[in-house]
C-alpha positions as CSV (number, residue, x, y, z in Angstrom):
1,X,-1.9,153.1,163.0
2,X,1.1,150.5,162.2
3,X,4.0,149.7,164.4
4,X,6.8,148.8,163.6
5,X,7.6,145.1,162.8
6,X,3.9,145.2,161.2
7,X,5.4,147.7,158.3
8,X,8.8,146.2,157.7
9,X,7.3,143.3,155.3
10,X,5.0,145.8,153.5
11,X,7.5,148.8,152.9
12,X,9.7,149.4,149.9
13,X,7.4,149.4,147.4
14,X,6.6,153.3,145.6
15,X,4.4,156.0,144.6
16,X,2.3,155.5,141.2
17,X,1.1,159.0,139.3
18,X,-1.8,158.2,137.0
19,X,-3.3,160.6,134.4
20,X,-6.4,160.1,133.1
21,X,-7.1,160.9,129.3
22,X,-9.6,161.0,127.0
23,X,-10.5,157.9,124.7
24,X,-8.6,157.6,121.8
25,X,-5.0,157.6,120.1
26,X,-2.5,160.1,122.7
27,X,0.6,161.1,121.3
28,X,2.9,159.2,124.0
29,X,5.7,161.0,123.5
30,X,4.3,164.0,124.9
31,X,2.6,163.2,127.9
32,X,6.1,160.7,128.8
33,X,7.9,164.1,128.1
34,X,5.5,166.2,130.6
35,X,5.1,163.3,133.0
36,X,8.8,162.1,133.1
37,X,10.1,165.6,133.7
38,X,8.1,166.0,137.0
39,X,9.4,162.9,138.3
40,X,12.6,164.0,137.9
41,X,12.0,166.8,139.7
42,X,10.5,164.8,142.4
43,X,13.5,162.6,142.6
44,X,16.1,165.4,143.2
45,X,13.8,167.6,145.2
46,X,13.7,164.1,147.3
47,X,17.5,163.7,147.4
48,X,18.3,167.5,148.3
49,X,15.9,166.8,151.3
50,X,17.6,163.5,151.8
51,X,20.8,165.6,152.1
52,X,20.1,168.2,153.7
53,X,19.0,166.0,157.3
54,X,22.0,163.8,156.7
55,X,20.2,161.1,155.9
56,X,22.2,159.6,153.6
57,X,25.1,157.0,155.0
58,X,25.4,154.3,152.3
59,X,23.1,156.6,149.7
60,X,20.2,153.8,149.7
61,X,18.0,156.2,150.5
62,X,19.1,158.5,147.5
63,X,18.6,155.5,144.8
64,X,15.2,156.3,143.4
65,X,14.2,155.2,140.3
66,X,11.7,155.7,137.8
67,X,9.7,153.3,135.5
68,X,8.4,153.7,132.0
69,X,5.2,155.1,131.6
70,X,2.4,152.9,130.5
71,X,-1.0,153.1,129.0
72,X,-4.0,150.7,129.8
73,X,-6.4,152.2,128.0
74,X,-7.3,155.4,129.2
75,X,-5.2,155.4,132.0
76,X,-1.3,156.1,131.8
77,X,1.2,155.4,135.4
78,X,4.4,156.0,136.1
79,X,6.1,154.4,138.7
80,X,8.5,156.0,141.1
81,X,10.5,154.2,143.9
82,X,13.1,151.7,145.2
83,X,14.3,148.5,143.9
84,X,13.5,145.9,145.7
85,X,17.0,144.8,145.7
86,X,17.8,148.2,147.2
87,X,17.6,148.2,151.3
88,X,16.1,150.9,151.4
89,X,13.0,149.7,150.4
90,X,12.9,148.0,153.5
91,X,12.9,151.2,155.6
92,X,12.4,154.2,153.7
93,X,9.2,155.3,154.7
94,X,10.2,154.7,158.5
95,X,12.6,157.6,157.6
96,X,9.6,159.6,155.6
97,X,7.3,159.7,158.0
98,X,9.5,158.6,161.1
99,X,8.9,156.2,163.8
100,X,7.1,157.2,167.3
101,X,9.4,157.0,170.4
102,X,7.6,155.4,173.4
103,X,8.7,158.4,175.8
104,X,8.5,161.2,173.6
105,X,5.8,160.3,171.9
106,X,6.8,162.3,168.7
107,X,6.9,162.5,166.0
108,X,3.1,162.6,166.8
109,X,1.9,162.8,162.9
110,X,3.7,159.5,162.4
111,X,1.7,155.8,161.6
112,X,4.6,153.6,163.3
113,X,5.3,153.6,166.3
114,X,7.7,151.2,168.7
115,X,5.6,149.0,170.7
116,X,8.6,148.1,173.1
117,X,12.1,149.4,174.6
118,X,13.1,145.2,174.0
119,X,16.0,145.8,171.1
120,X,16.6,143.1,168.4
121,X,19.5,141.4,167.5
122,X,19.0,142.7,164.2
123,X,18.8,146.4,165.2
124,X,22.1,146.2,167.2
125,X,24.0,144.5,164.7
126,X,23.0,147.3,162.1
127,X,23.9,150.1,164.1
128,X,26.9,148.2,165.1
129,X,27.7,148.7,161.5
130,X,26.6,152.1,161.1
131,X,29.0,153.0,163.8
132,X,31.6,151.4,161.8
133,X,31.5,153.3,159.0
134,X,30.9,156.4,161.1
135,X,33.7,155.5,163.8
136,X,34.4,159.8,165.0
137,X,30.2,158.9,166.8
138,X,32.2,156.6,169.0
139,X,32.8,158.9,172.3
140,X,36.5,159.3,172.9
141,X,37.2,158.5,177.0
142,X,40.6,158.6,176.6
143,X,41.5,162.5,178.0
144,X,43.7,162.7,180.4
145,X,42.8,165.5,182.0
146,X,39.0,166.8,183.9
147,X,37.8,163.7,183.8
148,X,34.7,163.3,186.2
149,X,34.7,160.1,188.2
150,X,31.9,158.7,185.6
151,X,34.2,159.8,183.0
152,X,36.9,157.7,184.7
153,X,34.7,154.7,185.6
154,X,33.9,154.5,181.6
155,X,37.1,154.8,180.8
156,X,38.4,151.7,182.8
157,X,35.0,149.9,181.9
158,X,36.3,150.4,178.3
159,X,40.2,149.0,179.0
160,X,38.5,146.2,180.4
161,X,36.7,144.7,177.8
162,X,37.3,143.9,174.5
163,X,36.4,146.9,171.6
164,X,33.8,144.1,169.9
165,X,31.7,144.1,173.2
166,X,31.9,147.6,174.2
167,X,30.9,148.3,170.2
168,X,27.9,146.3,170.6
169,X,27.3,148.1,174.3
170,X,27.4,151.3,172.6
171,X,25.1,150.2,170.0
172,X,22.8,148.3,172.1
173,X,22.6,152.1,174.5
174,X,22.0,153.8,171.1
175,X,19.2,151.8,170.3
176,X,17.6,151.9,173.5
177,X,17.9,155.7,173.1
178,X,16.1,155.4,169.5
179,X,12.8,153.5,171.2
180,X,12.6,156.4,173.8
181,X,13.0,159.2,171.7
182,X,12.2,158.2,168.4
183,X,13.4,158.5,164.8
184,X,12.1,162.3,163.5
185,X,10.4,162.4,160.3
186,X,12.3,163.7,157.2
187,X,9.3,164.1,154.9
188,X,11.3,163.7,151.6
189,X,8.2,162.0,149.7
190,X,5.0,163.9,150.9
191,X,6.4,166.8,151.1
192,X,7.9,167.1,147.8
193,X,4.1,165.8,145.6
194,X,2.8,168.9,145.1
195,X,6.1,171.1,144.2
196,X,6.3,168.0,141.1
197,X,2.8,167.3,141.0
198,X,1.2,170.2,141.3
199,X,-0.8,172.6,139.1
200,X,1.8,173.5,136.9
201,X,1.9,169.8,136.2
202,X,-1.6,169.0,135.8
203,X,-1.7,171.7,133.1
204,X,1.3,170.8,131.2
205,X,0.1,167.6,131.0
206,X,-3.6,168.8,130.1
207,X,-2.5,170.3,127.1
208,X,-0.4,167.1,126.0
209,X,-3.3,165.2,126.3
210,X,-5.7,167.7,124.9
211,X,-8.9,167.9,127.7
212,X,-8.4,168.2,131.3
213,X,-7.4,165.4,133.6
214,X,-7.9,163.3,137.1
215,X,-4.6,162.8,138.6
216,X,-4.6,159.9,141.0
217,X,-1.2,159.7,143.2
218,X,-1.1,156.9,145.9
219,X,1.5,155.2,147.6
220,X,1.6,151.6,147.1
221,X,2.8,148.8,149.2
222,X,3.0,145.3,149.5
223,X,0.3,143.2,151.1
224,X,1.2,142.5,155.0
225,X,1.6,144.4,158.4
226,X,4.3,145.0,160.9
227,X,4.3,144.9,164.6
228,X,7.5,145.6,167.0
């Protein structure tokens, strides 16, 4: 099991498929046709799941990318991922699998987990900026009419400080809230192997490569751990 801060270093890296073949000269072209094909329907299979849990704010998440395919020897991989120039590969797979909330416990399946309700600087300055760009999140206290008296003491809280600090109030609250409850998994690699990569695939690619194969998919990452 990995926490939090023990992943961060380690994540953004990808998934490799790898075909094994027969000895001998392959015609390339068709096993790049069969093998490039499924990753493309990976990536948007990916992306609609990306979309459809409104996971997609600046559309880091959404910028997948796939490698060319190479041979060493027997072996052919294709690559497919982030950039490491990309932010997401920082924190995609906290997304993927999601991150365990240290009330709720959930989601249970997940490998992270937050070891602490202590918030980083870090984590309220990018929410902070996440609010920003999503400023109709920020709860409106100015009605003027059925307010409750919390309602009321919020509202004069807020006319009494300046909007920076009672952004990064707001954000700090939000983040807190994120430790307790957690952040839900979204499932858009896992999920998606098998409807690419699945038998329809194998066979395809069997015939390209004229004898039956071992298909090899793993996700790859960096060497290092996170802890929070």
């Amino acid at each position: 099991m990995q926490s939090v801060s023990k992943a961060q270093a380690s994540l953004g890296k990808d998934f490799t498929v790898g075909g094994i073949s027969k000895t001998g000269e392959i015609p390339l072209n068709s096993v790049e046709a069969v093998m490039l094909q499924a990753a493309d329907k990976f990536m948007k299979l990916a992306i609609a799941r990306i979309k459809q849990k409104k996971k997609v704010d600046r559309g880091n998440l959404s910028d997948m990318q796939v490698s060319a395919i190479t041979q060493n020897g027997t072996k052919y991989e294709l690559t497919v991922g982030y950039d490491k120039s990309n932010p997401a590969s920082e924190y995609y797979d906290y997304q993927n699998k999601g991150v365990k909330g240290l009330e709720s416990q959930k989601p249970s399946s997940s490998p992270y987990y937050f070891k602490e309700f202590w918030v980083s600087k870090n984590m309220v300055k990018a929410l902070m900026q996440w609010y920003l760009r999503h400023k109709n999140y920020i709860k409106n206290e100015d009605q003027r009419k059925g307010l409750t008296s919390l309602q009321r003491k919020r509202k004069t809280i807020a006319q009494a400080i300046d909007p920076q600090k009672r952004l990064r109030q707001i954000a700090k609250n939000t983040a807190k809230s994120i430790k307790k409850r957690g952040i839900p998994r979204v499932g858009f690699f896992e999920d998606n192997i098998d409807k690419a990569f699945g038998e329809d695939f194998k066979k395809k690619l069997a015939r390209a490569l004229g004898q039956d194969i071992i298909l090899n998919i793993t996700q790859t990452f960096d060497n290092g751990n996170n802890s929070k």
